[in-house]
PAZA-43500 format. One record per atom (N, C-alpha, C, CB): residue in one letter; y, x, z. Coordinates in steps of 0.05 Angstrom, whole numbers, plus 5000, padded with zeros to 4 digits. Each point is the difference from the previous one (the first is absolute). Glycine has a CB too. Example, Ala and Ser with C-alpha at 12.3 -4.5 7.8 and 13.67 -1.06 7.14 Angstrom:
BEGIN
A488652645156 A502449825000 A502450185000 A497749625025 S504450314961 S502450165001 S502249855014 S498750244957 
This chain:
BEGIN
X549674051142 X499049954973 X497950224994 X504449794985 X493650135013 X497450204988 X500350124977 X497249735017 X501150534975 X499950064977 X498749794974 X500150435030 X498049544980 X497749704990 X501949904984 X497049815044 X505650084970 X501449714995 X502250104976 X499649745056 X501850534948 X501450154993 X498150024967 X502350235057 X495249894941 X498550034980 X498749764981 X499650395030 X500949404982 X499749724989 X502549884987 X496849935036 X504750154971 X502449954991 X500550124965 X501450025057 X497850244947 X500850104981 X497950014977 X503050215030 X495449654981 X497449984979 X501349764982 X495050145035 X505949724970 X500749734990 X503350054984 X496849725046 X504150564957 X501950004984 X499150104969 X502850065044 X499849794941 X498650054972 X501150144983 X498449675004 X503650515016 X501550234978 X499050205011 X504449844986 X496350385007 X499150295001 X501150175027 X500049984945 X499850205063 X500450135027 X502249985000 X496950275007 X503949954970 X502750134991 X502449755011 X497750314948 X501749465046 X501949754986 X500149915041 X497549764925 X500350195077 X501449945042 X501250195010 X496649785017 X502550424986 X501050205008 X503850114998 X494250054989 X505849874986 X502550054989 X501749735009 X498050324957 X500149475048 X502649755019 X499850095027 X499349514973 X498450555040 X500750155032 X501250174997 X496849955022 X504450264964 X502350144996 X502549865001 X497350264975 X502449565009 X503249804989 X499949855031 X499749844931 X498250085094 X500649795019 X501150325013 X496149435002 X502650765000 X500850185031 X502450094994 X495650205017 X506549754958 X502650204998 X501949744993 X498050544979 X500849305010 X501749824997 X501949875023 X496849964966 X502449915059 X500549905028 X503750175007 X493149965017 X506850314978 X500950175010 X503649914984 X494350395010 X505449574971 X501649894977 X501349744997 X497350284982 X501149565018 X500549745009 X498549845011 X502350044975 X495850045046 X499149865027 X498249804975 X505150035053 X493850074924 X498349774989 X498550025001 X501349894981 X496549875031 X497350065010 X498249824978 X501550095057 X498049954913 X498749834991 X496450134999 X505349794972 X492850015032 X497049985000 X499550084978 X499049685027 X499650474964 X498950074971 X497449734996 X501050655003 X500049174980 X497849815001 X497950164980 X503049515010 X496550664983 X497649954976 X497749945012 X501550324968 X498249705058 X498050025021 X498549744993 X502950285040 X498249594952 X499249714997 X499849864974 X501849995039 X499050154943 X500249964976 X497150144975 X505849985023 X493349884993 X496750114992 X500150044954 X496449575063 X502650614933 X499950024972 X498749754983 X499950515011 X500149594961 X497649874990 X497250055004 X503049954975 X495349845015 X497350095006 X499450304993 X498749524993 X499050605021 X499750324999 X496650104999 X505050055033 X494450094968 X497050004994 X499049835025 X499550504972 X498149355019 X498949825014 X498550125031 X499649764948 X499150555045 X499050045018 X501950115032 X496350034955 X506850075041 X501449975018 X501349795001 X500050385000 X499549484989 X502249645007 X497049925021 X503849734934 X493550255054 X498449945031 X500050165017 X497449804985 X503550345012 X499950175033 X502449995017 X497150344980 X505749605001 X501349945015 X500149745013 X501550334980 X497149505015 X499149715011 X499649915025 X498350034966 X500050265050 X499950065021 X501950015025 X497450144971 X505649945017 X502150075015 X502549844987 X497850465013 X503049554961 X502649864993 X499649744996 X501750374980 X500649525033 X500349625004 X499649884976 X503549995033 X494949814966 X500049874975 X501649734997 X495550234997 X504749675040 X502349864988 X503150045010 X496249684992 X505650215004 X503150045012 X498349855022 X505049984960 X497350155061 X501249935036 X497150055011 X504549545000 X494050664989 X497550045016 X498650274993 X499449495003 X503150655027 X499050284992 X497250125009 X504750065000 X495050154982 X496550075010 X500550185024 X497350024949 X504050095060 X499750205022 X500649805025 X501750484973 X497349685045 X499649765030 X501750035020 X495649994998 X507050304993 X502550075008 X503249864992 X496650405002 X504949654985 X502549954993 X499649964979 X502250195024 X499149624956 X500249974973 X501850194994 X499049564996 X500050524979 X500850314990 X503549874998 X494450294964 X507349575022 X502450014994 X501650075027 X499149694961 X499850155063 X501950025023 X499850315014 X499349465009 X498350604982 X499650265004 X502250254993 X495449804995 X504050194973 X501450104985 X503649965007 X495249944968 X505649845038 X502650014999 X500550075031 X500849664957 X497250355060 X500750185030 X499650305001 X498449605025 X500450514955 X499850294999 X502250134977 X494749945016 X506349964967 X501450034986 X503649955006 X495149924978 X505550015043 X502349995007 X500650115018 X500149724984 X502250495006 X501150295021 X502449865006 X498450514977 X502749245019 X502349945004 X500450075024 X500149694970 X498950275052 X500650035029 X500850365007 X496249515012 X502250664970 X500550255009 X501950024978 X495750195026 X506449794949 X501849974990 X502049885020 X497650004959 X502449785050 X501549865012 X501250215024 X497349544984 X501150575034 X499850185019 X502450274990 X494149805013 X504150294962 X501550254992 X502749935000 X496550184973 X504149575015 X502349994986 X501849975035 X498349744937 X501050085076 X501749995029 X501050315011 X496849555015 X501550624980 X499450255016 X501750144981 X495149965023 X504750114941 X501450184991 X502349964985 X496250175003 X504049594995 X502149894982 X502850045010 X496849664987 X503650315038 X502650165019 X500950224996 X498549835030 X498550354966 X500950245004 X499550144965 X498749995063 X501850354941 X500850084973 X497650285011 X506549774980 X490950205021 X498150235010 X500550264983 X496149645015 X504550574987 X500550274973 X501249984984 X497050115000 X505549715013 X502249954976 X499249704977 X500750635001 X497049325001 X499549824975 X500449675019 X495850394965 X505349425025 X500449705010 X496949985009 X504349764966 X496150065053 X497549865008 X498249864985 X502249985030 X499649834953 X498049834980 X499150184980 X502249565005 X498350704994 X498750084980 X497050165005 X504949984981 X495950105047 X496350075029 X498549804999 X501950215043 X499749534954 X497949794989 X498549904990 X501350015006 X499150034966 X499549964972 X497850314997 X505649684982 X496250575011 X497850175004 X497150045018 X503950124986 X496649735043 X498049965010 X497449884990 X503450025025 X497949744965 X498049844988 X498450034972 X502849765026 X499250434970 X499149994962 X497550255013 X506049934952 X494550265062 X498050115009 X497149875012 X503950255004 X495849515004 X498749975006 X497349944977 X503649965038 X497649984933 X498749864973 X498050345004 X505049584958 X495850725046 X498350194992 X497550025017 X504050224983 X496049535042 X496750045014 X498449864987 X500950045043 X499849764931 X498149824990 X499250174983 X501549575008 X499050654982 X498350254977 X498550215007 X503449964977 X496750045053 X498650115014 X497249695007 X505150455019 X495949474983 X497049695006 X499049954978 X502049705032 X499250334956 X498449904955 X498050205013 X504649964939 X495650225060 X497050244991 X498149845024 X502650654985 X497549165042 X498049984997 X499949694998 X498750445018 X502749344969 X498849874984 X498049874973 X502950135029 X494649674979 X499250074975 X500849864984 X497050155012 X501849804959 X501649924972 X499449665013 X498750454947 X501549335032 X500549794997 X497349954994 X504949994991 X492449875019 X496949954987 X501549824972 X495649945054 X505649844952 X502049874982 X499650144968 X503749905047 X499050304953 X501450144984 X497750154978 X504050055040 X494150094980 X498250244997 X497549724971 X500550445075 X498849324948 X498549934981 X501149834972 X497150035042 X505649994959 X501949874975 X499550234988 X503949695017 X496550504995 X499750244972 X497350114996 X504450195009 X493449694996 X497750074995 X498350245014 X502049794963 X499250325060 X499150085020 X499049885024 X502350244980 X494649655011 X498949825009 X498150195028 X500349644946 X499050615047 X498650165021 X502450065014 X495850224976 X506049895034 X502849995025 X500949814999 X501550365000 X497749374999 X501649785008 X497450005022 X503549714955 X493950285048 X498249845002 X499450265021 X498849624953 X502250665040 X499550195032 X501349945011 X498950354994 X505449535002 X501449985027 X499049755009 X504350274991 X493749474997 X500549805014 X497649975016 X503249834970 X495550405027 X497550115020 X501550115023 X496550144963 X505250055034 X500750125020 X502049745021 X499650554967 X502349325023 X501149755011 X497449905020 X503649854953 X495450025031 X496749915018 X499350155019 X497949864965 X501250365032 X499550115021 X502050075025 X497050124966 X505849895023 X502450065023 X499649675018 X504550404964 X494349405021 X499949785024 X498149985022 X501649794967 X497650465027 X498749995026 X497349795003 X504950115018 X493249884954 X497849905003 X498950034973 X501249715038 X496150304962 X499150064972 X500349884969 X497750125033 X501550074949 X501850014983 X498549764978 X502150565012 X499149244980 X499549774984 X498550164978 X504449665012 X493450304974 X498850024977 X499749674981 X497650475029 X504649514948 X500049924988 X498149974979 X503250075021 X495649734966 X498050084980 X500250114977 X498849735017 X504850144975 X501850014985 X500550364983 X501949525037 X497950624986 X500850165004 X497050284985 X504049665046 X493950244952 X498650114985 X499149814970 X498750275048 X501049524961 X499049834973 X502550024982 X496649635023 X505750354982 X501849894980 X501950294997 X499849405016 X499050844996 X502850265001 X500650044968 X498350355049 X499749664931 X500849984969 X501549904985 X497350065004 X503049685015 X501249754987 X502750065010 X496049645000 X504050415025 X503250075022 X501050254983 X498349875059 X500550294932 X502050194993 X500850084968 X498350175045 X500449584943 X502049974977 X503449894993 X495249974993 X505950024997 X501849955007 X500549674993 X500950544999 X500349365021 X500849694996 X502449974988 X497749865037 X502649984945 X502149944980 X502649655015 X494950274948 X506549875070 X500549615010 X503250114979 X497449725076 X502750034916 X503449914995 X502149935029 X498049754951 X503350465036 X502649995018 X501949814999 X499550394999 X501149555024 X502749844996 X502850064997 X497649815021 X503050054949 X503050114998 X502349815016 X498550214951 X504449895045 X502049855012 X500149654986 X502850535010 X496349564963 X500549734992 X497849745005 X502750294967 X495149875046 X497549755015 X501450055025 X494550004977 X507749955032 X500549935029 X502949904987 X497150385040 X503849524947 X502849824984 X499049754993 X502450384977 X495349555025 X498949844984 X498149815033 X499950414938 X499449355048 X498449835028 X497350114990 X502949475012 X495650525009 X501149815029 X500950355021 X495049384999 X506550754999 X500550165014 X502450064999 X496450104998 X505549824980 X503350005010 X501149805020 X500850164954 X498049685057 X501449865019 X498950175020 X500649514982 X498550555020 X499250245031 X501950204994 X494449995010 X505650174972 X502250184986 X503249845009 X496150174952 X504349755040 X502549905003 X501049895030 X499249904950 X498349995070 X500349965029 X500250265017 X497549594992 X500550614999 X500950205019 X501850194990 X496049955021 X504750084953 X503450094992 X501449855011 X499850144960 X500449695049 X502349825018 X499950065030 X499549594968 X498050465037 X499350085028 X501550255001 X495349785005 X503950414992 X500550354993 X503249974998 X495150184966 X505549695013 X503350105006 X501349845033 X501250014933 X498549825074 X500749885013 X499150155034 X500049594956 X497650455049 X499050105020 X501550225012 X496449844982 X503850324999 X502650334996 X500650055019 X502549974966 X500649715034 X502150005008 X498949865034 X503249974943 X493949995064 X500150065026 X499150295027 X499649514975 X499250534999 X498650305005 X501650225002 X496649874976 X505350095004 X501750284997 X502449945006 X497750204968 X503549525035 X502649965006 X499950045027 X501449724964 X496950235051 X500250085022 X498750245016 X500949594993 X496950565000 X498950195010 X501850294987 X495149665006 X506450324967 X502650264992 X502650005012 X498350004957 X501149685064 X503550005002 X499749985035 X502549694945 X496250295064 X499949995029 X502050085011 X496250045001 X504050264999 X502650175012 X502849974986 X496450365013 X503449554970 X503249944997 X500149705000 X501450424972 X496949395035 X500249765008 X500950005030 X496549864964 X502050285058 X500750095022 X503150055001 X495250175004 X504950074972 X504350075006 X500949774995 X501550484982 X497449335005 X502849804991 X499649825023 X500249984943 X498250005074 X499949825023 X501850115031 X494849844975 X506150385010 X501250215027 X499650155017 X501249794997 X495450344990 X497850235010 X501650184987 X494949825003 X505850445013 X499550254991 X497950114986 X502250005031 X498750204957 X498750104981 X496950125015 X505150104970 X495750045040 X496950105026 X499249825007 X501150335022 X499549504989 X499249675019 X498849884969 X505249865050 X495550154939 X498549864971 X498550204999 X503249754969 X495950405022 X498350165006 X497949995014 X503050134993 X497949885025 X498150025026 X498349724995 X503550285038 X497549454965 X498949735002 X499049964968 X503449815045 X497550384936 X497849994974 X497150035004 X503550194975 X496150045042 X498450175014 X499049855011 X501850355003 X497949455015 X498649825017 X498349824980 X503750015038 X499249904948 X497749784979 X498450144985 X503149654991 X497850514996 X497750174983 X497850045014 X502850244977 X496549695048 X497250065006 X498349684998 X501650485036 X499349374953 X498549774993 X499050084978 X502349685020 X499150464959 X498450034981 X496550084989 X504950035007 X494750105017 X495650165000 X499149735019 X499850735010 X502349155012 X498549765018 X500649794987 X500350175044 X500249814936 X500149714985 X497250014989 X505349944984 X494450164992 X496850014981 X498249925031 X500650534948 X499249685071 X498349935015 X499549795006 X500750295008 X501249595007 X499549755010 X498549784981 X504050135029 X497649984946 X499649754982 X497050014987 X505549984987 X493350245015 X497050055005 X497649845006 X502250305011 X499449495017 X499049855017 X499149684985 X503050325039 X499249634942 X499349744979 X499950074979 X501949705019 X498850514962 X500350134975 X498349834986 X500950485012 X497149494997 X498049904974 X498949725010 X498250524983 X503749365045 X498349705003 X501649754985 X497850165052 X504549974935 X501649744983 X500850074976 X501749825037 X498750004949 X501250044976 X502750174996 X497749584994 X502050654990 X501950114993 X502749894999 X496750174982 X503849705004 X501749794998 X501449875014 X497950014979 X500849955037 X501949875030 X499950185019 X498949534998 X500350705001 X501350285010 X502350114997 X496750054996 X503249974977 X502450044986 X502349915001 X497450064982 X502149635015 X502949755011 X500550025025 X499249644972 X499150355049 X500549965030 X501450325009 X495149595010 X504750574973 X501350375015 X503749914979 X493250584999 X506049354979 X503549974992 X500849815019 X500150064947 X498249695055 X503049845019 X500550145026 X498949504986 X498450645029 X502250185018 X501650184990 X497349985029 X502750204947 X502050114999 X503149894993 X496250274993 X503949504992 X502249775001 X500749955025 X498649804964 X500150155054 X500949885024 X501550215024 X495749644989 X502250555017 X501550265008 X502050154983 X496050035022 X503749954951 X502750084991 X501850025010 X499149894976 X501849755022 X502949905002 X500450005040 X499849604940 X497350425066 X500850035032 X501450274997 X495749745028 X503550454962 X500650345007 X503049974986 X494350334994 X506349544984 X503549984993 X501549905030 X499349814941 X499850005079 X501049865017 X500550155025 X497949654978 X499550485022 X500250195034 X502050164998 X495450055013 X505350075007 X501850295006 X499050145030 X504949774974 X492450095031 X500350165026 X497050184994 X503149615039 X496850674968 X498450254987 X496349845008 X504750565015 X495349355003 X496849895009 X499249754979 X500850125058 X500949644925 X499349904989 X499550074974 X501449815031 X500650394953 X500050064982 X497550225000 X504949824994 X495050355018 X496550104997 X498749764996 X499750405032 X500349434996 X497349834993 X499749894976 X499949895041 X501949974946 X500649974976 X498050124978 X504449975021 X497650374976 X499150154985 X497350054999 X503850125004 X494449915016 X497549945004 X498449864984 X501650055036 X500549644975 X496649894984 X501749964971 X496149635046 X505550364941 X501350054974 X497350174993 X506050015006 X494850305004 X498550144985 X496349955003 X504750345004 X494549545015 X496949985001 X499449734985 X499450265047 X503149604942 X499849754985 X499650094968 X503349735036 X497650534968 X501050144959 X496850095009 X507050294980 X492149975037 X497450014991 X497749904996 X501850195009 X498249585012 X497349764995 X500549884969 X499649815058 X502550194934 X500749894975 X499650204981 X503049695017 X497450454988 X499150254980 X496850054998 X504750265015 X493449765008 X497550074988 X498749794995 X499650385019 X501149354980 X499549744982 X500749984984 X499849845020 X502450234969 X500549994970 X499150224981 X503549775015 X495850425000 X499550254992 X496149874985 X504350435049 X494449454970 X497449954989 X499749714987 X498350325035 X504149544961 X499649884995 X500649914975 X499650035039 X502950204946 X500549944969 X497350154989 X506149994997 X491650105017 X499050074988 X497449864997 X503050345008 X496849595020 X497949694997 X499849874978 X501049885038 X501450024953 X500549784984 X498349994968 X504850025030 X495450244968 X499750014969 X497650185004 X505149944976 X492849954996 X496850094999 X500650305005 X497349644962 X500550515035 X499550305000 X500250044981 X497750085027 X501549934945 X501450034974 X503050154992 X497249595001 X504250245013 X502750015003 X501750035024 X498949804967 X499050285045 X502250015032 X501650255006 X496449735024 X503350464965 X501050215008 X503349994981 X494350265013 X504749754964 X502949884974 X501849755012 X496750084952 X502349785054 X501249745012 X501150115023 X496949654985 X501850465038 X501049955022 X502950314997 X494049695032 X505850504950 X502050114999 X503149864975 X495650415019 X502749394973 X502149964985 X502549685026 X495750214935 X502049795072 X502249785007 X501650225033 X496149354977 X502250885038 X502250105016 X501850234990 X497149865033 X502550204938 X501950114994 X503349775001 X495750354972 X504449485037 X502149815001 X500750035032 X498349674957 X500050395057 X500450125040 X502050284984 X493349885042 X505750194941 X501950315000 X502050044986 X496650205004 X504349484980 X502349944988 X502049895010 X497750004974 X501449895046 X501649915024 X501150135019 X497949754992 X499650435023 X501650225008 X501850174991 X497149945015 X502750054965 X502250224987 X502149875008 X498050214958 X502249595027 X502949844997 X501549785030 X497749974940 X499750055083 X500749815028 X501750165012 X495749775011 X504450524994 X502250165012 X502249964991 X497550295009 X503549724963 X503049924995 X500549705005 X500450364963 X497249455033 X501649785007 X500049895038 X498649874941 X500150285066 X499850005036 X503050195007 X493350045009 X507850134974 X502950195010 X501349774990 X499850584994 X500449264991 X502349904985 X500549785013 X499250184959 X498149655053 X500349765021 X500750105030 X496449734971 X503350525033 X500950095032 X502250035004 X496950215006 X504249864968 X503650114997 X501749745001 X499150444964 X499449405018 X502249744986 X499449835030 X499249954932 X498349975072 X499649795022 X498450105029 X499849664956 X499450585040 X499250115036 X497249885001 X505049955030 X494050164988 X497449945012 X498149834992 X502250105028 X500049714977 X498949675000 X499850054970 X502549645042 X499450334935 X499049924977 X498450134983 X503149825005 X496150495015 X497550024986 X496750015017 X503750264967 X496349485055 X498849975005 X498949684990 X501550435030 X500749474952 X499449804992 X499649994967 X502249875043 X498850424948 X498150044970 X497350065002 X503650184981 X495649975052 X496650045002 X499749735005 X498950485021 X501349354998 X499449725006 X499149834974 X503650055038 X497650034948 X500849764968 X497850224983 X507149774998 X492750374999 X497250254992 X497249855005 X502850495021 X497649385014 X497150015016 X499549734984 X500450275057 X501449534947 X499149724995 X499150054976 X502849725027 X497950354945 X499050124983 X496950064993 X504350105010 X495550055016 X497350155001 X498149785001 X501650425024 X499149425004 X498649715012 X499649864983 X501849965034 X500249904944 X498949844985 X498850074976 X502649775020 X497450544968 X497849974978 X497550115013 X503350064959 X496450065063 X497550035010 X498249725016 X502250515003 X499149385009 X499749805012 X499549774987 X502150225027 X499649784950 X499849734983 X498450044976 X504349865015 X495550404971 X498350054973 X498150245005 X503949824968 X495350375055 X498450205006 X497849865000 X502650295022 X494949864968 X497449754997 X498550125026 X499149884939 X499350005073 X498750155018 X496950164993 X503049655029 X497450534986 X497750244993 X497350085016 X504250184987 X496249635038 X498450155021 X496949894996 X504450055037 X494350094961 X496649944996 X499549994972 X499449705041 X501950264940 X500050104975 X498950224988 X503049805006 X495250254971 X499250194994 X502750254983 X495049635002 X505150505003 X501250204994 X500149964965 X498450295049 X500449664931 X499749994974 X500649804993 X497450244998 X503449525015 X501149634990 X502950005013 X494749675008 X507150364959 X502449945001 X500949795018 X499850164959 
């Protein structure tokens, strides 16, 4: 991954340094805790309109429409969710220290501290990140939006775009623009609560495939009659699908509809589910676990761009957190009901509350998800 691509990226975000920075903190310590690997979508959640003369210049580089990314490498989500997941070196730690008690302190707790350590190299990288061109020209810092998106240009490695925009209209760009914001109650209302209300259905439902199975691996393993190390250990294997999933999925990311991305990775995880309740012998149940888990991440950086597709730029950033704050209501509450189905009915019956989750997923994406691809980014 280039700097270029790295610096394009962040031109197109539309919050402030401080505000990413502080979620690459929350991805590098979080993992360590509970192995949660969520994408910071704002990446995609482009603002409202912003001074005119950095909205043309970013024209140059950020996609104007969905499923057609501008860089000629990886689409940034699959990216993002392969660099962002330490699960495999969590996974690792935990095989290695969890046994043991290193200076007196339990293992899982070398774990956890490990990781939370890792959130203090992203405050060391802020100083040399630059601000948001975005942010800078929302607040009327129209001369440093318009030096970093010079300097971006030039990190691509060819000369630097001269806009016309950019001298005729700089008076006009750096007054301040007045847009109305969107409140919660223009997203309760049509034509945007039926999208509201589809991917709140999505979000809670999804959870329970993501997390019912990627928090419970190793004690899914003991209840099948793995040792505790041996669970362990074969957690450790699958966890390395987690950075080679995004990748792969790299390869079509952007040649189909979201949507039937999305449905076609739950029914494998339905299907391998209830296979992984069935097996008992250690080579199937990896394989299993495998594509389970490379089924949760292809499904993850599709849904991840795609509740955000959905809804104009206006509102995409409010929208797309209001409806995954329901991914984080679920999670809360999928662990007690994943202990309570392992205890009462074993394996199987909570491979058939994820199962009954997925179909879920399938038919409101599949049956009411609208499709997005070639669409302009601004048409609901």
């Amino acid at each position: 991954l280039c700097r270029a691509e790295v610096l394009t990226w962040i031109a197109v975000l539309p919050c402030a340094k401080a505000s990413y920075i502080d979620a690459l903190s929350w991805l590098a310590s979080t993992p360590a805790s509970n192995m949660s690997r969520k994408v910071w979508t704002v990446s995609t959640a482009a603002s409202e309109p912003n001074s005119m003369v950095v909205r043309s210049s970013l024209r140059t580089c950020a996609p104007l429409e969905r499923n057609r990314p501008c860089m000629h490498q990886l689409p940034p989500f699959t990216v993002q969710e392969m660099l962002t997941d330490a699960v495999p070196v969590v996974a690792l730690l935990s095989w290695w220290l969890v046994p043991l008690s290193p200076a007196g302190v339990d293992g899982w707790r070398w774990v956890v501290l490990i990781g939370a350590a890792g959130s203090m190299v992203i405050w060391v990288l802020r100083l040399f990140v630059p601000e948001s061109p975005l942010w800078l020209a929302r607040n009327g810092r129209t001369a440093e939006a318009l030096a970093i998106l010079q300097t971006i240009e030039a990190g691509g490695g060819g000369a630097v775009v001269s806009s016309p925009l950019r001298g005729e209209r700089a008076a006009e760009a750096a007054a301040p623009v007045v847009v109305p914001r969107a409140g919660y109650a223009e997203l309760l209302r049509p034509p945007h609560l039926a999208l509201v209300i589809l991917f709140m259905v999505f979000n809670l439902c999804q959870a329970f495939g993501v997390y019912g199975f990627a928090n419970w691996v190793p004690t899914l393993l003991v209840e099948k009659g793995i040792t505790v190390t041996r669970s362990l250990q074969y957690s450790f294997i699958i966890a390395i699908a987690y950075p080679l999933a995004p990748l792969l999925a790299a390869s079509f990311a952007d040649r189909f509809e979201r949507k039937w991305i999305i449905s076609v990775a739950a029914v494998v995880i339905g299907i391998f589910g209830i296979a992984f309740a069935q097996f008992a012998d250690p080579v199937l149940l990896i394989a299993c676990g495998v594509i389970i888990t490379a089924a949760n991440m292809t499904m993850s950086y599709a849904y991840h761009a795609y509740q955000t597709e959905v809804f104009p730029t206006r509102i995409r950033a409010r929208a797309a957190g209001l409806v995954y704050s329901m991914s984080r209501l679920s999670a809360t509450f999928s662990g007690f009901i994943v202990a309570y189905m392992l205890r009462e009915v074993g394996v199987g019956g909570v491979f058939a509350l994820i199962t009954a989750a997925m179909a879920v997923v399938v038919i409101a994406i599949a049956g009411f998800g609208p499709n997005v691809r070639g669409r302009p980014l601004d048409v609901a």
